[in-house]
PyMOL Python script that loads the backbone (N, CA, C, O; Angstrom):
from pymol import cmd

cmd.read_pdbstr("""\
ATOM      1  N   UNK A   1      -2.829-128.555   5.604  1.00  0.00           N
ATOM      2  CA  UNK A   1      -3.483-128.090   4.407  1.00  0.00           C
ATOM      3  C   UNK A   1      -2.603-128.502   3.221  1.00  0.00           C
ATOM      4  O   UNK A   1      -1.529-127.955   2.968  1.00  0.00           O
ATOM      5  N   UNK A   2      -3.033-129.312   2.650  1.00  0.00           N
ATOM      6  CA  UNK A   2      -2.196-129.879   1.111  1.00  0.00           C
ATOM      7  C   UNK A   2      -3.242-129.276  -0.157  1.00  0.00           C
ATOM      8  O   UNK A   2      -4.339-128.742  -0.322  1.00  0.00           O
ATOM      9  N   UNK A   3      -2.285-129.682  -0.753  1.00  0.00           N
ATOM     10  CA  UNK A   3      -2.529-128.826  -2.256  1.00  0.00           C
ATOM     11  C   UNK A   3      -3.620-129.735  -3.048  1.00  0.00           C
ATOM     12  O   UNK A   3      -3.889-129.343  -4.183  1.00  0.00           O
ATOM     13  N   UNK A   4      -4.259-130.871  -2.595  1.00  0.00           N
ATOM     14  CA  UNK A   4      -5.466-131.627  -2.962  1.00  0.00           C
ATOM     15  C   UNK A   4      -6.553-131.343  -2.541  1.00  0.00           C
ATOM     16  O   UNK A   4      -7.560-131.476  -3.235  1.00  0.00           O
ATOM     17  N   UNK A   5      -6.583-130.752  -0.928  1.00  0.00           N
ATOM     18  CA  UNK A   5      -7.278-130.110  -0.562  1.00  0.00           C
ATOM     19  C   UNK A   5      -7.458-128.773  -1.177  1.00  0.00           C
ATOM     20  O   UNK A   5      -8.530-128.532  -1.733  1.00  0.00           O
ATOM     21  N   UNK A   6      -6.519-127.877  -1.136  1.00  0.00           N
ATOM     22  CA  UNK A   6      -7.413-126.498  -1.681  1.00  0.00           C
ATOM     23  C   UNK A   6      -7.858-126.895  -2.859  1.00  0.00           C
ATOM     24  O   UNK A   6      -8.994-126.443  -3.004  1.00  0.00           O
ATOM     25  N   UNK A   7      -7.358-127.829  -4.229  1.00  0.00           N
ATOM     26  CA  UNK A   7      -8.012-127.992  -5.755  1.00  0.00           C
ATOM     27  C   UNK A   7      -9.148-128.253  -4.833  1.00  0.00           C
ATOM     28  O   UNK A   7      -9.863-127.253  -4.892  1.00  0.00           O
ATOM     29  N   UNK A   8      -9.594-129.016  -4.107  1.00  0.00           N
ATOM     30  CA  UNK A   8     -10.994-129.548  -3.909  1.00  0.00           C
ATOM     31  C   UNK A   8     -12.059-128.229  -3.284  1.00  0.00           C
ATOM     32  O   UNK A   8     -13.277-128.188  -3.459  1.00  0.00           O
ATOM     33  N   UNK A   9     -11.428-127.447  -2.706  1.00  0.00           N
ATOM     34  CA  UNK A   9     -11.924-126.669  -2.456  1.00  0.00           C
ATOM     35  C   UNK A   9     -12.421-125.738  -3.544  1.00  0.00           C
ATOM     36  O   UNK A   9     -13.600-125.387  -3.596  1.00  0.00           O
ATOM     37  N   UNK A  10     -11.254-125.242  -4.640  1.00  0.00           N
ATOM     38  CA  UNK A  10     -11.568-124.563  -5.320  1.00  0.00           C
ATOM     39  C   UNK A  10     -12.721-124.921  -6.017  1.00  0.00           C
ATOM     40  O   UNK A  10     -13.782-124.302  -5.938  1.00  0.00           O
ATOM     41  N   UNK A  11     -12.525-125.926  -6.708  1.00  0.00           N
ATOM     42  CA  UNK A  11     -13.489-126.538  -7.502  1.00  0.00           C
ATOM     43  C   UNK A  11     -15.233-126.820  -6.537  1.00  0.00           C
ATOM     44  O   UNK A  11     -16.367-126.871  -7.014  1.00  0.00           O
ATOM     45  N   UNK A  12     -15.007-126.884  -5.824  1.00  0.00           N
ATOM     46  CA  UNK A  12     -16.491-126.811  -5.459  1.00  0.00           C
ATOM     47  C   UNK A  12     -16.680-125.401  -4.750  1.00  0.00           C
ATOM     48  O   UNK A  12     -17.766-125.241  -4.195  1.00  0.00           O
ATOM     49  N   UNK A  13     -15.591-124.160  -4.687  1.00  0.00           N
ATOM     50  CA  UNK A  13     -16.287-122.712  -4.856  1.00  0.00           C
ATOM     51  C   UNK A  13     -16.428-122.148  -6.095  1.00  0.00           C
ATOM     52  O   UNK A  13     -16.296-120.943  -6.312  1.00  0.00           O
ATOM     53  N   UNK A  14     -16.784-123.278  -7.207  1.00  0.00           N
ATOM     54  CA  UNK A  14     -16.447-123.180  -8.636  1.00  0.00           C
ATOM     55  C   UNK A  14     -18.319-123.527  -9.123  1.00  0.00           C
ATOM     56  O   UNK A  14     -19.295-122.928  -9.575  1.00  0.00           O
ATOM     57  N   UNK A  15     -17.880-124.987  -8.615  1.00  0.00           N
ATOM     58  CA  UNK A  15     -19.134-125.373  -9.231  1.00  0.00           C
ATOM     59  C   UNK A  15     -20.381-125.299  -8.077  1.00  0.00           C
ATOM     60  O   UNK A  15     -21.516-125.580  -8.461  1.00  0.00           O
ATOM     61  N   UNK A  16     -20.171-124.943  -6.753  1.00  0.00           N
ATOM     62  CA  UNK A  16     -21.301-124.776  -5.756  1.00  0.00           C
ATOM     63  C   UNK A  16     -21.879-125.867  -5.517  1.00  0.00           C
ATOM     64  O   UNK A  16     -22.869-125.808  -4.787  1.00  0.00           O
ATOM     65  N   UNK A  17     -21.305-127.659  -6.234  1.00  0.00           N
ATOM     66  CA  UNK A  17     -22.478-128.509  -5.727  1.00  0.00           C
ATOM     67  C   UNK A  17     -21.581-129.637  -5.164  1.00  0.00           C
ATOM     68  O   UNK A  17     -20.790-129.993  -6.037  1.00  0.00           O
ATOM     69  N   UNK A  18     -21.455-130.201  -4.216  1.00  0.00           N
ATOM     70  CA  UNK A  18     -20.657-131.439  -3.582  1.00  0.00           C
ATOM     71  C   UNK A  18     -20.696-132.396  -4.662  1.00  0.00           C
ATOM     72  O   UNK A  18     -19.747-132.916  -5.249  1.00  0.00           O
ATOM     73  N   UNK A  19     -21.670-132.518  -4.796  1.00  0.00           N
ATOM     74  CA  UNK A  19     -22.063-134.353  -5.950  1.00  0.00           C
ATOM     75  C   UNK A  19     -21.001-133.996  -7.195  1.00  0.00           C
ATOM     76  O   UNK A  19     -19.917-134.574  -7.277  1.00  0.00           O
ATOM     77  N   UNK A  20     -21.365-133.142  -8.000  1.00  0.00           N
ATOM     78  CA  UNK A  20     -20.232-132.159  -9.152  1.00  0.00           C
ATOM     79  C   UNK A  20     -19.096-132.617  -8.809  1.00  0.00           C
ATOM     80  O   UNK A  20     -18.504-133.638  -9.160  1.00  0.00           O
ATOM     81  N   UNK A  21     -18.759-131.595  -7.922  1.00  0.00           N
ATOM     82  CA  UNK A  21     -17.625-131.521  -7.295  1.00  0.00           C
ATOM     83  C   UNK A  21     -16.459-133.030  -6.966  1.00  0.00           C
ATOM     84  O   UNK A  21     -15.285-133.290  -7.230  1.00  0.00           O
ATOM     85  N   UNK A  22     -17.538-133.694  -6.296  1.00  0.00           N
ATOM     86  CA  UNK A  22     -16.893-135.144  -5.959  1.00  0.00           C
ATOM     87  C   UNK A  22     -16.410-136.152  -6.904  1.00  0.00           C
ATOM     88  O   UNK A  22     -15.551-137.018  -6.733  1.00  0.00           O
ATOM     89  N   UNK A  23     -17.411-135.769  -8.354  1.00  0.00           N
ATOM     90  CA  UNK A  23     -17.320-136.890  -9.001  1.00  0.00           C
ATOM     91  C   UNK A  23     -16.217-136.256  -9.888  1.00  0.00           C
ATOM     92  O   UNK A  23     -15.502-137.074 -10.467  1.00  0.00           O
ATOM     93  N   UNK A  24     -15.962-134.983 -10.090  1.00  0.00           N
ATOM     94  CA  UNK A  24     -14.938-134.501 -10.982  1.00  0.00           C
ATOM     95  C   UNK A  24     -13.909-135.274 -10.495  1.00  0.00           C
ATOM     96  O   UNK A  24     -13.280-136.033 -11.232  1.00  0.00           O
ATOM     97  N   UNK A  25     -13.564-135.087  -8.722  1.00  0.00           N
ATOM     98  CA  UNK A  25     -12.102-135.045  -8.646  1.00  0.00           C
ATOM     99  C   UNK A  25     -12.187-136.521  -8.117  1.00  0.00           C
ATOM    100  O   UNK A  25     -11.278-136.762  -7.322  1.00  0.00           O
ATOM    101  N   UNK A  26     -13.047-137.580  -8.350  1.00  0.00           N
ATOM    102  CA  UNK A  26     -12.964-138.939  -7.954  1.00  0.00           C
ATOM    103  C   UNK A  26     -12.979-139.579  -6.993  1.00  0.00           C
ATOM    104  O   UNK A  26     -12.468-140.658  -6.692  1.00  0.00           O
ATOM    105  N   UNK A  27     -13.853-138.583  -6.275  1.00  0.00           N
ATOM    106  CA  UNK A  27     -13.964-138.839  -4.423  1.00  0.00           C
ATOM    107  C   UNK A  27     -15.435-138.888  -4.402  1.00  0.00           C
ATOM    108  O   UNK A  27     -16.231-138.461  -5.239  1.00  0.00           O
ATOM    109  N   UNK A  28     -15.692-139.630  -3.033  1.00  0.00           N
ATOM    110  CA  UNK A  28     -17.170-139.660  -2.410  1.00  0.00           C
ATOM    111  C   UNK A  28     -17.927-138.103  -1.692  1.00  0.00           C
ATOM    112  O   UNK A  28     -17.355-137.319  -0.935  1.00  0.00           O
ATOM    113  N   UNK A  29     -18.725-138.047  -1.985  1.00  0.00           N
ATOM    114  CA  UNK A  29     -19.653-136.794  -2.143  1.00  0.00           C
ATOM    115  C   UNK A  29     -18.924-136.765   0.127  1.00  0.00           C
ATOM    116  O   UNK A  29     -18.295-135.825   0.613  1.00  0.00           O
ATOM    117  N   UNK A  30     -19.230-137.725   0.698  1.00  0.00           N
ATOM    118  CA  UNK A  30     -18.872-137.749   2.077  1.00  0.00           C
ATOM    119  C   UNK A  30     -17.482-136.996   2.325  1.00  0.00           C
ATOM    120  O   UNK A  30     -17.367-136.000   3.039  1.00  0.00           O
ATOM    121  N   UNK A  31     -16.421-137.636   1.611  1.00  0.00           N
ATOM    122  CA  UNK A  31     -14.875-137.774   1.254  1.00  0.00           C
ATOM    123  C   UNK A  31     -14.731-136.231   1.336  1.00  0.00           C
ATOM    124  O   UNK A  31     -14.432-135.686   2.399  1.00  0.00           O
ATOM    125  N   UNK A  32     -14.896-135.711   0.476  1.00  0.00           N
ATOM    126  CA  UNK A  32     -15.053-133.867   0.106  1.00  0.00           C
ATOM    127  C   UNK A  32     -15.673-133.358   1.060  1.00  0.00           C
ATOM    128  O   UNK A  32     -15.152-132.421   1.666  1.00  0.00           O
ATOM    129  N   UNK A  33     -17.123-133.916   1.485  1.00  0.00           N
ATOM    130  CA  UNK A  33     -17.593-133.131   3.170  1.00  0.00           C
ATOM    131  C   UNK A  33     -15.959-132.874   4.086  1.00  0.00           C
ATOM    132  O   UNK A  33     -15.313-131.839   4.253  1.00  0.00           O
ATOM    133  N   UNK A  34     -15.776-133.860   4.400  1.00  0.00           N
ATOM    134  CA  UNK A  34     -14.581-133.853   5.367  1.00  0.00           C
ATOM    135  C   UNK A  34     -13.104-133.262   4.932  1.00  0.00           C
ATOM    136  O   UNK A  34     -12.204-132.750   5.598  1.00  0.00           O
ATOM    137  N   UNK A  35     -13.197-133.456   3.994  1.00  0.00           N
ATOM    138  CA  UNK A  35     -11.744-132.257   3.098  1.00  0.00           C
ATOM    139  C   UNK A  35     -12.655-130.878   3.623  1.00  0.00           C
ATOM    140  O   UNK A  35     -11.804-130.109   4.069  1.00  0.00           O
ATOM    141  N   UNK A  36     -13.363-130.545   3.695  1.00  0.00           N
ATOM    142  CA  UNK A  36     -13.481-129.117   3.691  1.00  0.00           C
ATOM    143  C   UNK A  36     -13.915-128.842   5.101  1.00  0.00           C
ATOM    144  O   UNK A  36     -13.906-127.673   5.488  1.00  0.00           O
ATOM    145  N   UNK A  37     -14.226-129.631   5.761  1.00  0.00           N
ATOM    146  CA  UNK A  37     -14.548-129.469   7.104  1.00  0.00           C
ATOM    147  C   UNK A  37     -13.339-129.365   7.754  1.00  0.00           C
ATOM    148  O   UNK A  37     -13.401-128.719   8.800  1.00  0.00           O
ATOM    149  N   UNK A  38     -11.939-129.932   7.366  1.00  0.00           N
ATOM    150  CA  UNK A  38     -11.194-130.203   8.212  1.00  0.00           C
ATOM    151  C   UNK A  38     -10.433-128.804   7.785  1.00  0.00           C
ATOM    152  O   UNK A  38      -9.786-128.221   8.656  1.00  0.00           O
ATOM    153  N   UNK A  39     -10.506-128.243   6.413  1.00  0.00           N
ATOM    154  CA  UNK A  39     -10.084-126.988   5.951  1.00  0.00           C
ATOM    155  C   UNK A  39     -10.712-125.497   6.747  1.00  0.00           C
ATOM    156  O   UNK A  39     -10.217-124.375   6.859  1.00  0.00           O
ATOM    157  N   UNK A  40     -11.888-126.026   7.169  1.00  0.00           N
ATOM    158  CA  UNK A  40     -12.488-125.134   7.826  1.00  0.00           C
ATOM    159  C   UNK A  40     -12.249-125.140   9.152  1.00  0.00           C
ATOM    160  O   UNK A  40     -12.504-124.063   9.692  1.00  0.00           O
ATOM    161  N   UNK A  41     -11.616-126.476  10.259  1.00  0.00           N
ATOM    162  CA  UNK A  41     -11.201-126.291  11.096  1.00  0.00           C
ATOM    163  C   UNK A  41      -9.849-125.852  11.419  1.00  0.00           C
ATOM    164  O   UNK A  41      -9.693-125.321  12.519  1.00  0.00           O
ATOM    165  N   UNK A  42      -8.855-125.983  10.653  1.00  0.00           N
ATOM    166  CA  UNK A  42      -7.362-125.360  10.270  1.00  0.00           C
ATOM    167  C   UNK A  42      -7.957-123.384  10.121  1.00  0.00           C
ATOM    168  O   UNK A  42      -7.765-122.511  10.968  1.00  0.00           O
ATOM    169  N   UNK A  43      -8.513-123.269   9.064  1.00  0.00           N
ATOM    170  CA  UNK A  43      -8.901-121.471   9.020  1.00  0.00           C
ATOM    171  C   UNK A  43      -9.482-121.047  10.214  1.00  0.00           C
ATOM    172  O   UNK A  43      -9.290-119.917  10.662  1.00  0.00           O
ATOM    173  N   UNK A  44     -10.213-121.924  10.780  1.00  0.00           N
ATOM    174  CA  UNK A  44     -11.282-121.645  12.229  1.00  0.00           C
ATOM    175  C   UNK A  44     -12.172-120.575  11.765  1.00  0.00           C
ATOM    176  O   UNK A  44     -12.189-119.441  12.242  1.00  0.00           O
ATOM    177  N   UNK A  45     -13.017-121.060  10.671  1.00  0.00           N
ATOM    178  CA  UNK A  45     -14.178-120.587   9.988  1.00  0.00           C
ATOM    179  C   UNK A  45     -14.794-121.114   8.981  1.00  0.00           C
ATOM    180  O   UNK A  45     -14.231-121.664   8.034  1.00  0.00           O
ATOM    181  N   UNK A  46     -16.156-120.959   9.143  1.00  0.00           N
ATOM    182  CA  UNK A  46     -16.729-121.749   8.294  1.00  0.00           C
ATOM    183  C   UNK A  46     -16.570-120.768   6.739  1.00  0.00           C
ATOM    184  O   UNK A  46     -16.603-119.537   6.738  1.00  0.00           O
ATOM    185  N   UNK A  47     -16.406-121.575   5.558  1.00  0.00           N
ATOM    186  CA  UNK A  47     -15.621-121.214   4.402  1.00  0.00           C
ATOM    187  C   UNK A  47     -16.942-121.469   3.792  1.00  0.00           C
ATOM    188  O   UNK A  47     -17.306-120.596   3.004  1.00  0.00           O
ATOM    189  N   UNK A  48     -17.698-122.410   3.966  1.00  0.00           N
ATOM    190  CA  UNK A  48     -19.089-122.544   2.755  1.00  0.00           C
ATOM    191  C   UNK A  48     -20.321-122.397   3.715  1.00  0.00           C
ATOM    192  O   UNK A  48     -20.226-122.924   4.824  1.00  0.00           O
ATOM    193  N   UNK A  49     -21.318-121.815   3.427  1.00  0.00           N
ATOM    194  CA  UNK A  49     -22.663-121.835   3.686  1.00  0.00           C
ATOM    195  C   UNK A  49     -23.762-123.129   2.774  1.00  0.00           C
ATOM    196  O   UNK A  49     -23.971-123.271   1.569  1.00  0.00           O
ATOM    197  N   UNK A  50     -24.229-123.828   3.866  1.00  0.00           N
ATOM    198  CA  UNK A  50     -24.869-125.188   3.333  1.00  0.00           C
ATOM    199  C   UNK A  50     -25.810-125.461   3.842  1.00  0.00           C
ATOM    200  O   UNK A  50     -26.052-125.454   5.050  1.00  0.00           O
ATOM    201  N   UNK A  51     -26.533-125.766   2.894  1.00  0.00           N
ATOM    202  CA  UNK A  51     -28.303-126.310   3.162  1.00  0.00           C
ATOM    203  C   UNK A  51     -28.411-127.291   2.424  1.00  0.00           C
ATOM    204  O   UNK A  51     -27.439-127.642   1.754  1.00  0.00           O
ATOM    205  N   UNK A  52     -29.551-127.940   2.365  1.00  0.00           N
ATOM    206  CA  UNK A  52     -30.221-129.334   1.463  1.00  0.00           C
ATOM    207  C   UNK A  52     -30.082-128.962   0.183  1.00  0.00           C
ATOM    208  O   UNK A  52     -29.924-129.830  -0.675  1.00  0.00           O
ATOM    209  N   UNK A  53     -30.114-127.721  -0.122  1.00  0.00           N
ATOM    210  CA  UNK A  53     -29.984-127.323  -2.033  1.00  0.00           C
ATOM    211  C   UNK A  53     -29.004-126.835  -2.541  1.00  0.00           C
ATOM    212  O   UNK A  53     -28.546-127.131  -3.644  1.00  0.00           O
ATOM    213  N   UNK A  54     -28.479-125.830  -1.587  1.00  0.00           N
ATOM    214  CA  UNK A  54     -27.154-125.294  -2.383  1.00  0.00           C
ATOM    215  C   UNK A  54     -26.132-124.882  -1.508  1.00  0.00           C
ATOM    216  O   UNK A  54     -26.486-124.625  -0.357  1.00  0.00           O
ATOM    217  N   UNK A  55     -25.125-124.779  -1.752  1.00  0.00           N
ATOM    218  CA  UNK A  55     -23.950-124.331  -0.851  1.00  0.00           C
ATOM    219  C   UNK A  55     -23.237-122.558  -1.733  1.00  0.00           C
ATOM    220  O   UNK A  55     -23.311-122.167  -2.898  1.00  0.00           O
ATOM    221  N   UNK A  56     -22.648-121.965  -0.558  1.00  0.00           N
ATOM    222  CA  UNK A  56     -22.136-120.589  -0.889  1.00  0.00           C
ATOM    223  C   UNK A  56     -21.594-120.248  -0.290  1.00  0.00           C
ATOM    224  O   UNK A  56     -21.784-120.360   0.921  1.00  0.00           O
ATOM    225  N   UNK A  57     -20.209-119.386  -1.034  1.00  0.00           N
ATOM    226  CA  UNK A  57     -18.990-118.950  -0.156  1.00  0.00           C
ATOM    227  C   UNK A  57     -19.896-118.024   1.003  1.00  0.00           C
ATOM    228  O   UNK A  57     -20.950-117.393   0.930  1.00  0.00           O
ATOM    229  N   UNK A  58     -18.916-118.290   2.094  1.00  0.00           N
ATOM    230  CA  UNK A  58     -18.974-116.948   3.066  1.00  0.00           C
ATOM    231  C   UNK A  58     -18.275-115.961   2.903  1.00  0.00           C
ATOM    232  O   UNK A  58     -17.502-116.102   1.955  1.00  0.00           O
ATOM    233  N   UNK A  59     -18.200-114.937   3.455  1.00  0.00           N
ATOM    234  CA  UNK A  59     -17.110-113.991   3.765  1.00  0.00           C
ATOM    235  C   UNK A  59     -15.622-114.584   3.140  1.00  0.00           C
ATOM    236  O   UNK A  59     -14.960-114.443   2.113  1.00  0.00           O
ATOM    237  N   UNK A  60     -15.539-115.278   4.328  1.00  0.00           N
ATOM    238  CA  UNK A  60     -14.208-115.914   5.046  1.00  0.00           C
ATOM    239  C   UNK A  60     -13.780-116.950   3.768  1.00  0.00           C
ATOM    240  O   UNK A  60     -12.627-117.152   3.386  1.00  0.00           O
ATOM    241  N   UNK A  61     -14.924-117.504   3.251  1.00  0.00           N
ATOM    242  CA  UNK A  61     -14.657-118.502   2.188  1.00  0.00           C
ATOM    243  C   UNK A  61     -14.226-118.080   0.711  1.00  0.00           C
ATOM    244  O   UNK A  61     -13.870-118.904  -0.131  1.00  0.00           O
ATOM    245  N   UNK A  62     -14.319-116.314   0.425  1.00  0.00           N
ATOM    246  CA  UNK A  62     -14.393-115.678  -0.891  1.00  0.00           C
ATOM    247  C   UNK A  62     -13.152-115.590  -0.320  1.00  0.00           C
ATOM    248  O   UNK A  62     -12.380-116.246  -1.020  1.00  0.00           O
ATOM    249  N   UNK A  63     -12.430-114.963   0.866  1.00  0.00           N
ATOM    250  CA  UNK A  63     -10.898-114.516   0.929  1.00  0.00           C
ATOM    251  C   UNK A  63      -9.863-116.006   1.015  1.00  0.00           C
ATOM    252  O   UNK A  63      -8.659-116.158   0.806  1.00  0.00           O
ATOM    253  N   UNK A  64     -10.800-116.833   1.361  1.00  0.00           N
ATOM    254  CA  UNK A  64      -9.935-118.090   1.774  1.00  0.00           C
ATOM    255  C   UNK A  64      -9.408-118.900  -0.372  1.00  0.00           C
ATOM    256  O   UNK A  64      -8.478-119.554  -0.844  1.00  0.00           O
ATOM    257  N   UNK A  65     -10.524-118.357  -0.839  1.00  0.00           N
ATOM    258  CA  UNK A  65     -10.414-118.588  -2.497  1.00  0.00           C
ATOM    259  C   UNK A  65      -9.616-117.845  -2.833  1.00  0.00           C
ATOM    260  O   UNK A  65      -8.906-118.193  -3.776  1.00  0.00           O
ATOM    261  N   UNK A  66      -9.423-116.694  -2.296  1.00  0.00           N
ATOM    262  CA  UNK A  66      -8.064-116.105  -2.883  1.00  0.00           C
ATOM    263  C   UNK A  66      -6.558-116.921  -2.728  1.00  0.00           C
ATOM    264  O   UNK A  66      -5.645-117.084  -3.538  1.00  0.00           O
ATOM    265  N   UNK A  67      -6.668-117.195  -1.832  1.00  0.00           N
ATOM    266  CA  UNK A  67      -5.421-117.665  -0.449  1.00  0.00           C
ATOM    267  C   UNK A  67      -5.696-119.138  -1.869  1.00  0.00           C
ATOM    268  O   UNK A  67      -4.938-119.012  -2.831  1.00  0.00           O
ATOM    269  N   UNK A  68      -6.370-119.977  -1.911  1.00  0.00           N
ATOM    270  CA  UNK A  68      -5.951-121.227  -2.423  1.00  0.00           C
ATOM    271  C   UNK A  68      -5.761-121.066  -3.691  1.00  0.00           C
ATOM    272  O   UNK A  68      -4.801-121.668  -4.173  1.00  0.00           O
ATOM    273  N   UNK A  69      -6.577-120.250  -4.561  1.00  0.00           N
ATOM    274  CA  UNK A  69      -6.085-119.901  -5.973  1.00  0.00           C
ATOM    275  C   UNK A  69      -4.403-119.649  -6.015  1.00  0.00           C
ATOM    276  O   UNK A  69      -3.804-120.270  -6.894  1.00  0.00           O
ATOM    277  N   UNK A  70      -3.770-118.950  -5.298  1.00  0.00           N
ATOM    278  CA  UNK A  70      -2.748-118.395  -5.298  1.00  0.00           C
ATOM    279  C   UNK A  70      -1.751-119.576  -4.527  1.00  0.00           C
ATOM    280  O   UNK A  70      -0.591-119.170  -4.446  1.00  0.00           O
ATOM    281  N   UNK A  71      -1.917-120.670  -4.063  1.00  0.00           N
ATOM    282  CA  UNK A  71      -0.868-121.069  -3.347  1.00  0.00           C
ATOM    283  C   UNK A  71      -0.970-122.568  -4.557  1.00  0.00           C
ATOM    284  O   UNK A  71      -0.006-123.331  -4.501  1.00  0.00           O
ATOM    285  N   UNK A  72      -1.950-122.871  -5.435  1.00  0.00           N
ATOM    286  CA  UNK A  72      -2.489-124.094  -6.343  1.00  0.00           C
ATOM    287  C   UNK A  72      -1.390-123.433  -7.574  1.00  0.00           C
ATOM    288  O   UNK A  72      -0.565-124.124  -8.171  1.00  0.00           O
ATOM    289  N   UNK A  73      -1.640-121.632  -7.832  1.00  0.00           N
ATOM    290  CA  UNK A  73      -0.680-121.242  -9.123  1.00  0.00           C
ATOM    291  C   UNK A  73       0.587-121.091  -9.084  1.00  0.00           C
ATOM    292  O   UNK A  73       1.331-121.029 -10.062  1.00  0.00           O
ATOM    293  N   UNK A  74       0.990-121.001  -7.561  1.00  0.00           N
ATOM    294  CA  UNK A  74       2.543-121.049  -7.647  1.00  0.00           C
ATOM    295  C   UNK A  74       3.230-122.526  -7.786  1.00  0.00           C
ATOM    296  O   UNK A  74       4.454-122.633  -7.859  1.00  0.00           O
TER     297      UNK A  74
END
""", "prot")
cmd.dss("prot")
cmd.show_as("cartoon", "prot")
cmd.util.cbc("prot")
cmd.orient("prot")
């Protein structure tokens, strides 16, 4: 887990949309799928809820935003 990964994370439990998200931080909408998939296999939980329209924290994904807010501000 590197510190490019959680910004990426944060930012799309920010803005809720991959495409957003991707083009802010200069990556492929795919690129960011797999940053967070692989974030979600390290936590061993799924962190976003995703469909064809919108994506949303889970549970696991509102406490996991705590955990990256806090390790991005130190």
């Amino acid at each position: 887990m590197d510190l490019k990964s959680l910004q990426a994370f944060i930012h799309l439990a920010d803005s809720y949309h991959f495409g957003k998200s991707a083009e802010a931080l200069h990556l492929s909408p795919s690129t960011l799928s797999r940053i967070i998939q692989r974030l979600e296999q390290e936590v061993g939980s799924d962190l976003l809820q995703r469909d064809n329209r919108s994506v949303t924290l889970t549970p696991a994904g509102q406490k996991f935003l705590g955990f990256a807010q806090q390790q991005v501000d130190s």
